[in-house]
Structure formats: structure tokens, C-alpha cells
C-alpha positions in Angstrom: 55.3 -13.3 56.5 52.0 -14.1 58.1 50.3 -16.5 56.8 46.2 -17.0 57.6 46.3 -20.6 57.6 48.7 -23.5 57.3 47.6 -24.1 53.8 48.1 -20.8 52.9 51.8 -21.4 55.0 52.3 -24.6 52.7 51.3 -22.4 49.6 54.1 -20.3 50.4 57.0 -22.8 50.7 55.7 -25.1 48.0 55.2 -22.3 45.0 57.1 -19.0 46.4 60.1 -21.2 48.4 59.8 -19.1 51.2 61.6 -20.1 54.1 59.3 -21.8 57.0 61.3 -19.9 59.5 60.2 -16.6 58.0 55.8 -17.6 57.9 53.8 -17.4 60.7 50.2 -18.9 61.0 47.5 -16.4 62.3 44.1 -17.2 61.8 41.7 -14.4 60.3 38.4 -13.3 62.4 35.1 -12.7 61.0 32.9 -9.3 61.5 31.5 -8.9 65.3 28.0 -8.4 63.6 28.1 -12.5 63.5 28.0 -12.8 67.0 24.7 -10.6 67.1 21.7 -13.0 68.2 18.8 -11.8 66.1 15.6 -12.3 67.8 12.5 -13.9 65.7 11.1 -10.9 64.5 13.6 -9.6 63.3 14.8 -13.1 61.5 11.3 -12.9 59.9 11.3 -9.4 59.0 14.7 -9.9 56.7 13.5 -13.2 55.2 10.3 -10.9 54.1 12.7 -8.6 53.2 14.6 -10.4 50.5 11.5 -13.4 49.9 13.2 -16.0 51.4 11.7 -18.9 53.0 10.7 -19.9 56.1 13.6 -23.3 56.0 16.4 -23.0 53.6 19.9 -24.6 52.6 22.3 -21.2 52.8 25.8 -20.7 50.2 27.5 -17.7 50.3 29.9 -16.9 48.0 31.1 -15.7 44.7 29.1 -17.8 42.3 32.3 -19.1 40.2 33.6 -22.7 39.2 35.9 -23.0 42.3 33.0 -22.5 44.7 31.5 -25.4 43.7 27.5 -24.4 43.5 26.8 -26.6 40.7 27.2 -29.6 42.8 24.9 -28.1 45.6 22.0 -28.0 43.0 23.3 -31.5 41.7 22.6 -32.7 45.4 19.5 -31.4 45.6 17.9 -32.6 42.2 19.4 -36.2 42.2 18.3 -37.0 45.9 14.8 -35.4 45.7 15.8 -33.1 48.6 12.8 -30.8 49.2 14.1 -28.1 50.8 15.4 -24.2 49.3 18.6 -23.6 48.5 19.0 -20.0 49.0 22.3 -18.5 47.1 23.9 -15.4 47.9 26.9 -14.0 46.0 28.2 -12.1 43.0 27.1 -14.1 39.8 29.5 -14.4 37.4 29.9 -16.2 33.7 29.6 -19.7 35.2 26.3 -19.0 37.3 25.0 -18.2 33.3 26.8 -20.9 31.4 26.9 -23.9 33.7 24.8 -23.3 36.8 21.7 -22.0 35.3 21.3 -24.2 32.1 21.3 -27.2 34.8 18.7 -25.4 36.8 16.6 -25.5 33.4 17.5 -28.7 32.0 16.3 -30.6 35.1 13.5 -28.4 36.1 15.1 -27.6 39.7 12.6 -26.1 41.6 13.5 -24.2 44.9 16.8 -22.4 44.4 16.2 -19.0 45.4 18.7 -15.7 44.2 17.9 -13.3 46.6 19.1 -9.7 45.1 22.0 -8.4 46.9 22.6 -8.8 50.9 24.3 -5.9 52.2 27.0 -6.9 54.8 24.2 -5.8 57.9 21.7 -8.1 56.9 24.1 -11.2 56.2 24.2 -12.2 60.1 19.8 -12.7 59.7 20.4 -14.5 56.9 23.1 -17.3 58.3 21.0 -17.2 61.6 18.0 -18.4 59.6 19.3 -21.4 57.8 19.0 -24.8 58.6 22.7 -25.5 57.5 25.3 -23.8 55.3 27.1 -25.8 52.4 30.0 -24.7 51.3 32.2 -27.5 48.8 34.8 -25.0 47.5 37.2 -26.6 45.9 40.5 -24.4 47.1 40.7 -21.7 49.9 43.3 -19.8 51.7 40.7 -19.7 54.9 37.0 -19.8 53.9 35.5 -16.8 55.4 32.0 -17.8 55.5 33.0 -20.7 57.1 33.6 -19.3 60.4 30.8 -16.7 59.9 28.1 -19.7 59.6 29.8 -21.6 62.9 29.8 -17.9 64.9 26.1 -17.5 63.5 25.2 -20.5 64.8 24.5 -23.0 62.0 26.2 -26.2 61.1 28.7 -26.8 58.4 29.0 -29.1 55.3 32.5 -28.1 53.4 35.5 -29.9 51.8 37.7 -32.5 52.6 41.5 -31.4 52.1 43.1 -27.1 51.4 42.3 -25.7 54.7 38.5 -26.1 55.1 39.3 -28.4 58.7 41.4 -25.5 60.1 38.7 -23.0 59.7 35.9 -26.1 60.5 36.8 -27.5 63.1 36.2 -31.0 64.1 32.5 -30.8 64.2 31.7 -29.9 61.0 31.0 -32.3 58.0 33.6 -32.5 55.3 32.8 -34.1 51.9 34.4 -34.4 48.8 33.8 -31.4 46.9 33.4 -33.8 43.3 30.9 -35.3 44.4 26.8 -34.5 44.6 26.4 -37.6 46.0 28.5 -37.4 49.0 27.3 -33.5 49.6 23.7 -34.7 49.5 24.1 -37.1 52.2 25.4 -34.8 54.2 22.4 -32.3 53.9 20.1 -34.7 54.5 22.0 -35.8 57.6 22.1 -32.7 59.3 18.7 -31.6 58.3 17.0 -34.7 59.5 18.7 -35.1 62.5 18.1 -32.1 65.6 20.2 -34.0 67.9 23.0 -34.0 65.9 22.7 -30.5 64.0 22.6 -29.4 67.8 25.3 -30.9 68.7 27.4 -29.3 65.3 26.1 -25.8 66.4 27.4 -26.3 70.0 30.5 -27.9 68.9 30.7 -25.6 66.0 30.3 -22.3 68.5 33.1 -23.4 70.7 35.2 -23.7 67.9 34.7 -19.9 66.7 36.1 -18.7 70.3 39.4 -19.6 68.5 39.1 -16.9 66.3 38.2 -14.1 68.3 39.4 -10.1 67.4 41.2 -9.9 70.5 42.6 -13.1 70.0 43.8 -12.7 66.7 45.3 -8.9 67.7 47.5 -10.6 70.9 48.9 -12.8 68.3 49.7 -9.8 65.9 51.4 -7.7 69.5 
């Protein structure tokens, strides 16, 4: 069996009782469109494109209780943090029932639903973000995870599953519970160039692990 993380690996033995001899851990790869360096103009033309700001807070993801975005718009609205959250993923009954009654309750302003991304413009759209928050609250591997560090922009995810594996050691981990703790972490990052550099350098090396070819020698 191969597994695509060691939580996934520890998943196996602890509900399924598969043997550890039989599991081997090989890390997934992200799309080679992330490595793509947009220029300017052509980050400006897709922000026009789908309305989106010129500096925003990026989620990708299925909008569903797992994923955690109620707590992003939580952060945002209880430390006065003035900058878009831009939200990008399939909506389903929890973005009506819990996420968007919150939005109206409080009067959060600056959470923008862009309509859908197709998979060629989803590269502009990480590359244009001032960091990517992603508190999930269980993952096998996190996918967008490793397509925000090969794009080039800092990470805020979760403490714990197996968000360190896929975030290395330069990204932020929170826990997911809390607004508080996911807050301080935005603000962090976003008011601090020296160290969001340093998390997109960092964050970059990190991605090399997970490179196509790397990931096929492992499968020879």
C-alpha cells in the first residue's frame, strides 16, 4: 500500500490494521502550472478578471465544516483585521447555514466569493495573495498546501493530522479551534515583510521535496 503521508500511514494501521511492513509513504506532487511565475500584468489581468482585490487573504477549498472557513471569518471580524479574505471552492450546506448567517450577523465586510476558478487561473490567484490560511481540521495531505508554498506565498494551517509534513518547518501552525490563534498569525505574517519573506524562501525550498520526478523515482 502506498500511503501519501505518514498520517494517512497511521490511518491505516490504526482503523484498517494493516500491517506497517506492507505501507509505504510517498508524498503527492502538485500541478507544474504552480511553478509558473506570472508576471504583473498578467496577475492584474486575472484579479480584473474575477474582481478581486489588489491585497487579499487566499482559502482554497471545499467550503465544508472540516475545512474550517468559519474561523477564518471569526479571525477577521474579532481582531478588526482590514484586509479581503478572498474564498475559492465548491460551497456547500455549511457555507449557507453556518458561514453566511455569521457573515450577516456581524456585518463582515471584505469576504469576497469569486465565481468559479478554473484550474489555469488558480496559479494567478495563489501568486497574488498576501498569505494563504488554511485551518482544516483533518487531511490525508492538504493539496493546496503545497500549491501555495510552490506559488510562492506563506502558510498559516493546523497544528497536528499531517499539515507539518506537507508544511514544512517554515510555515505557521495554529490551532484550528481557535480564531484567536488564526488571527495572530495573519496579522503576523502580513505585517511583517521580513518574515513573510523569509516563509516564502523557506517555504519554496521545502516544495523541491515534492517534485514530479521526485515523486515518480520513488514509485520506480
Amino acid at each position: 500500500v502506498v500511503a501519501i503521508s505518514s498520517q494517512t500511514k497511521d490511518d491505516l494501521v490504526n482503523f484498517l490494521n494493516v500491517p506497517l511492513s506492507k505501507i509505504d509513504v510517498i508524498y503527492q506532487c502538485c500541478d507544474v502550472s504552480f511553478q509558473h511565475r506570472h508576471t504583473e500584468e498578467e496577475l492584474e489581468t486575472v484579479k480584473q478578471k474575477y474582481g478581486l482585490p489588489n491585497s487579499y487573504i487566499l482559502y482554497v477549498g471545499t467550503v465544508e465544516e472540516r475545512k474550517n472557513l468559519l474561523n477564518i471569518v471569526k479571525a477577521i471580524h474579532e481582531k478588526n483585521i482590514d484586509i479581503p479574505l478572498v474564498v475559492i471552492g465548491r460551497k456547500t450546506k455549511y457555507f449557507h447555514t453556518e458561514v453566511i448567517p455569521y457573515i450577516q450577523q456581524n456585518n463582515v465586510r471584505n469576504i469576497v466569493f469569486p465565481d468559479f476558478v478554473p484550474n489555469e487561473d488558480l496559479p494567478a490567484v495563489y501568486q497574488g495573495a498576501l498569505c494563504f490560511v488554511y485551518p482544516s481540521i483533518f487531511e490525508g495531505f492538504g493539496i493546496p498546501i503545497l500549491e501555495a508554498l510552490t506559488s510562492g506565498v506563506p502558510v498559516i494551517t493546523s497544528k497536528g493530522s499531517c499539515f507539518e509534513e506537507t508544511g514544512g518547518s517554515h510555515s505557521l501552525y495554529v490551532d484550528p479551534g481557535s480564531s484567536e490563534q488564526i488571527a495572530d498569525a495573519i496579522i503576523r505574517v502580513v505585517s511583517n515583510p521580513d518574515f513573510r519573506t523569509e516563509m516564502v524562501s523557506q517555504g519554496y525550498e521545502h516544495y523541491k521535496k515534492f517534485l514530479p520526478e521526485r515523486i515518480a523515482d520513488q514509485f520506480m
